[in-house]
N, CA, C and O of each residue as an XYZ file, in Angstrom:
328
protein
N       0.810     -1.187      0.000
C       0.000      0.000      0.000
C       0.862      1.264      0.000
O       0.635      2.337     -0.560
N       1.973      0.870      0.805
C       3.210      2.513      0.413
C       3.424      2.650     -0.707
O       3.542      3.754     -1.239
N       3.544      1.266     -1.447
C       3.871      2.187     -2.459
C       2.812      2.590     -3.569
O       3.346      3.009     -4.596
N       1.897      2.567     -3.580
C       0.697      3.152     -4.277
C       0.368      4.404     -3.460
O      -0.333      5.186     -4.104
N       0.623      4.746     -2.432
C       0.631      6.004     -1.992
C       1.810      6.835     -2.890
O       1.574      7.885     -3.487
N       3.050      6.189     -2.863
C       4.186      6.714     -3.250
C       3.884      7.557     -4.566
O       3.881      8.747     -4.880
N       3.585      6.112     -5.285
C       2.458      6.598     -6.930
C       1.953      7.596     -7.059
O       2.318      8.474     -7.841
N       0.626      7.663     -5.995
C      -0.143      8.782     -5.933
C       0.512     10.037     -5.880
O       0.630     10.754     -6.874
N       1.066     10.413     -4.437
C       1.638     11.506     -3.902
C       2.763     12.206     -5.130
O       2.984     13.405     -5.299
N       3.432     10.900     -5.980
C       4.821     11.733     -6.801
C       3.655     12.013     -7.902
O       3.936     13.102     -8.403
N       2.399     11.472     -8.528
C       1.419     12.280     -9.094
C       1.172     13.687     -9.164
O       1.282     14.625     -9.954
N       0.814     13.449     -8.066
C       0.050     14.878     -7.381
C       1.307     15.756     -7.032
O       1.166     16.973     -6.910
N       2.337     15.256     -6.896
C       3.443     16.662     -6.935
C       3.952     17.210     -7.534
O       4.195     18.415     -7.469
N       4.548     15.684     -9.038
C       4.451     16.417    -10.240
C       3.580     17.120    -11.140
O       3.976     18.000    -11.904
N       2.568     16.786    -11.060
C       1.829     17.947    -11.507
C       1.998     19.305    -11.231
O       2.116     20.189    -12.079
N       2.007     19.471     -9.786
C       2.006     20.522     -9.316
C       3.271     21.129     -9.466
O       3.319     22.354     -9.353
N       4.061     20.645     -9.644
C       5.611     20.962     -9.849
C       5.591     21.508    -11.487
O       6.180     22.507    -11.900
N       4.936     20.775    -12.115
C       4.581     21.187    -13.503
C       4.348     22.553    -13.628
O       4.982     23.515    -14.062
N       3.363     22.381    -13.172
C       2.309     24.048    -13.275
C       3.125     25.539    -12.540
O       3.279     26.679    -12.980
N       3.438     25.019    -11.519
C       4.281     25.903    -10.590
C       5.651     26.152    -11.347
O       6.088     27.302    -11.368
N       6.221     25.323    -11.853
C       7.864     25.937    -13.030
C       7.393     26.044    -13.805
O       7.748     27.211    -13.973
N       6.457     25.758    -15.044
C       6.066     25.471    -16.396
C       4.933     26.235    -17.026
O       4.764     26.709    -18.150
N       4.219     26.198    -15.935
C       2.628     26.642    -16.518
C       1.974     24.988    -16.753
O       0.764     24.843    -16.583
N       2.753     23.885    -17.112
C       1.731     23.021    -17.713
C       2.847     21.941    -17.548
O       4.043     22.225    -17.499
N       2.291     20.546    -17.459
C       2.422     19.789    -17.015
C       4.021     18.858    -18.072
O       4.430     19.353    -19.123
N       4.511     17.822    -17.594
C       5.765     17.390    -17.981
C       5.075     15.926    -18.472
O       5.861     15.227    -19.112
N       3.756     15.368    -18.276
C       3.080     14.097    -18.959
C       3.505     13.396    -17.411
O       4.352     13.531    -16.527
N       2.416     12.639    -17.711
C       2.363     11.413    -16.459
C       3.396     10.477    -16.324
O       3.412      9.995    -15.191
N       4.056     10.150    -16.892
C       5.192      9.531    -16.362
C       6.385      9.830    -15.915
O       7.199      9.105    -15.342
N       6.478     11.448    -16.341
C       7.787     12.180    -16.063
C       7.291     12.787    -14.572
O       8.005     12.769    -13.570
N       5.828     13.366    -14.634
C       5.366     13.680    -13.792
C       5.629     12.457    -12.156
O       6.368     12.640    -11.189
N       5.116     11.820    -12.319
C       5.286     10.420    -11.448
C       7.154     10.579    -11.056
O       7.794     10.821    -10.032
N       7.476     10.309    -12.390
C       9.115     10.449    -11.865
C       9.703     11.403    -10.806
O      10.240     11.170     -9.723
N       9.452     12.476    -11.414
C      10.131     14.133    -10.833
C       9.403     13.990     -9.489
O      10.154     14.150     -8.527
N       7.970     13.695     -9.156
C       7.328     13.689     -7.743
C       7.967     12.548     -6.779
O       8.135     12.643     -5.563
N       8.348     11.209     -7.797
C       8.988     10.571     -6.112
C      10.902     11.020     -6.218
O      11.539     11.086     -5.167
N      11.371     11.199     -7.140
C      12.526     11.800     -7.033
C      12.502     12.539     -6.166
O      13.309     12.332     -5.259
N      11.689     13.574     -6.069
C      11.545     14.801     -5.024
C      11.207     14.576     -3.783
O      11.650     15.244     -2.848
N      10.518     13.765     -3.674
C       9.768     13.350     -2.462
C      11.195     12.690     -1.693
O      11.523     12.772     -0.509
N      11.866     12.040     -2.793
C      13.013     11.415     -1.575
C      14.247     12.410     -1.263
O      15.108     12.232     -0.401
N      14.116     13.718     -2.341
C      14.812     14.594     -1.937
C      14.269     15.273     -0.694
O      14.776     15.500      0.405
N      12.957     15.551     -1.271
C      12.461     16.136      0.046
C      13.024     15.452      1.125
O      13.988     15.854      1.776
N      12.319     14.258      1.333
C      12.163     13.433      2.585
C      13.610     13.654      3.313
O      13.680     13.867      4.523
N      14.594     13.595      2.587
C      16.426     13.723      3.169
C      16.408     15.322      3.395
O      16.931     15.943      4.321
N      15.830     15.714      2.545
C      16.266     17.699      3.293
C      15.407     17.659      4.443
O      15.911     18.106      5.473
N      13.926     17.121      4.530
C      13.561     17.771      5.452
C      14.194     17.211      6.994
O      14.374     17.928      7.979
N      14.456     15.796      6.898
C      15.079     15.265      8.034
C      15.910     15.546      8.459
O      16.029     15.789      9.660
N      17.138     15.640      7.278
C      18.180     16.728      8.108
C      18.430     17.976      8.178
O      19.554     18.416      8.419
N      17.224     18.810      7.938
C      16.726     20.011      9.049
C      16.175     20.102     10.232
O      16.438     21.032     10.996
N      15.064     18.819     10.616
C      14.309     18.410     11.373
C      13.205     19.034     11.077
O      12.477     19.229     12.050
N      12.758     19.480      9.901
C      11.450     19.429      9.452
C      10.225     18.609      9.726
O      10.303     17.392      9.554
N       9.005     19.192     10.170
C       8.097     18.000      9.908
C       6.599     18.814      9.866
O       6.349     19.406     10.916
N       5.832     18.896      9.067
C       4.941     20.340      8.712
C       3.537     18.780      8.771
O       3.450     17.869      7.948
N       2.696     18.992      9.969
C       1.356     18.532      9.895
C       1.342     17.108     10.119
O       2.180     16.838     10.979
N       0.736     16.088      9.700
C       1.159     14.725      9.758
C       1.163     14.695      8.875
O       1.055     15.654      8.111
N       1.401     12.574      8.372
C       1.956     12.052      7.202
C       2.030     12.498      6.118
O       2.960     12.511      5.313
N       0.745     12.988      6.066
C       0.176     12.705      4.618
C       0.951     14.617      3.923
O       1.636     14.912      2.944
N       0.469     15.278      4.842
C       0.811     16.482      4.425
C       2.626     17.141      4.007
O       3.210     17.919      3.253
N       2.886     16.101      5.189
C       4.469     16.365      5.501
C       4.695     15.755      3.786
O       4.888     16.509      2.832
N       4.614     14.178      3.690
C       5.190     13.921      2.487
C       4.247     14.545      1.154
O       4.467     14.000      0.073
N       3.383     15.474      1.177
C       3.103     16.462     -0.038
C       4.018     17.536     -0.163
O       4.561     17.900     -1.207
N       4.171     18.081      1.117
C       4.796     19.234      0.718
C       6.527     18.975      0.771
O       7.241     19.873      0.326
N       7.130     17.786      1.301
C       8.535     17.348      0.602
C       8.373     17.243     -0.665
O       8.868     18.027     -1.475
N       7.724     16.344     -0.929
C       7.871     15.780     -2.659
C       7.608     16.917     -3.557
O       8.128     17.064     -4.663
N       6.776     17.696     -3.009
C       6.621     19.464     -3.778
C       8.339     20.256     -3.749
O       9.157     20.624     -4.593
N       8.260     20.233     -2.553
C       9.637     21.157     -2.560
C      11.289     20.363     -2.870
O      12.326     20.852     -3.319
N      11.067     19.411     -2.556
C      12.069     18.208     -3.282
C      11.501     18.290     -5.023
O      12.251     18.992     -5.701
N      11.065     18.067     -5.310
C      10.981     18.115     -6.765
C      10.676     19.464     -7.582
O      10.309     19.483     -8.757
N      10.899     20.650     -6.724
C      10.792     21.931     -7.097
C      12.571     21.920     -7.351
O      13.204     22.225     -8.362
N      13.011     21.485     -6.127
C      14.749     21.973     -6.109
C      15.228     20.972     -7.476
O      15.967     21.529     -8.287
N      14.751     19.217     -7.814
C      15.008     18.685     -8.733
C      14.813     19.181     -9.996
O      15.418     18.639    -10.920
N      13.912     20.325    -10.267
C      13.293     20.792    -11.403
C      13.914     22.102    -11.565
O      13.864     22.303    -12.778
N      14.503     23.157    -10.974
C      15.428     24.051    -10.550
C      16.757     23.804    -10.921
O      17.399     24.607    -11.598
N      17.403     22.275    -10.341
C      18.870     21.986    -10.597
C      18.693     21.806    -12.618
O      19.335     22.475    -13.428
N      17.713     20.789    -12.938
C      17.280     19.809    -14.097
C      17.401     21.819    -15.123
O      18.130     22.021    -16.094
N      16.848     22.459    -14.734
C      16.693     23.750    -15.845
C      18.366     24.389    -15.633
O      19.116     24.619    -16.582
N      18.581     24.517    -14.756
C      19.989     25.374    -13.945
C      21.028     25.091    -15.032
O      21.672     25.924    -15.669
N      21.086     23.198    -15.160
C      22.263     22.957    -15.696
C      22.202     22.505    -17.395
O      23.087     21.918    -18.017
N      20.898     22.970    -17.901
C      20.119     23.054    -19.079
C      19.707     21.779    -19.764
O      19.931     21.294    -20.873
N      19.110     21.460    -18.836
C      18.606     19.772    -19.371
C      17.320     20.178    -19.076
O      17.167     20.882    -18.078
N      16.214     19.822    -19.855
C      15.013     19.994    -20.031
C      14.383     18.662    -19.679
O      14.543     17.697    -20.427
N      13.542     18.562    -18.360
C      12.792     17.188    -18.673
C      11.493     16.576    -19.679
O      11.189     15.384    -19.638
């Protein structure tokens, strides 16, 4: 069941990660990608800050958002387009 959450959540972040750098979305599978990429970026930044914003569910939205904001940031920075 984690990992169909995992699914879900890197969904729902890439998208949002989409819209928020792009205006529009990177397609569902890149999308999926960039959201659990991020999410495990997130998940490592926020721990070793000691981050933890709400419970589960929220905490790992808004890592995998801001983890895959910084993945999508580095991915343009060093001119690779996903």
């Amino acid at each position: 069941m984690d990992f169909l959450y995992l699914i879900i959540f890197g969904a729902i972040a890439g998208w949002l990660i989409g819209q928020i750098f792009s205006g529009k979305g990177y397609g569902l599978v890149a999308n999926i990608i960039i959201g659990i990429i991020g999410g495990v970026i997130g998940g490592w930044l926020f721990g070793l800050l000691g981050i933890h914003v709400g419970n589960a569910i929220v905490n790992s939205l808004i890592s995998a958002i801001i983890g895959g904001g910084i993945l999508v940031y580095l991915l343009n920075f060093f001119g690779k387009k996903v």
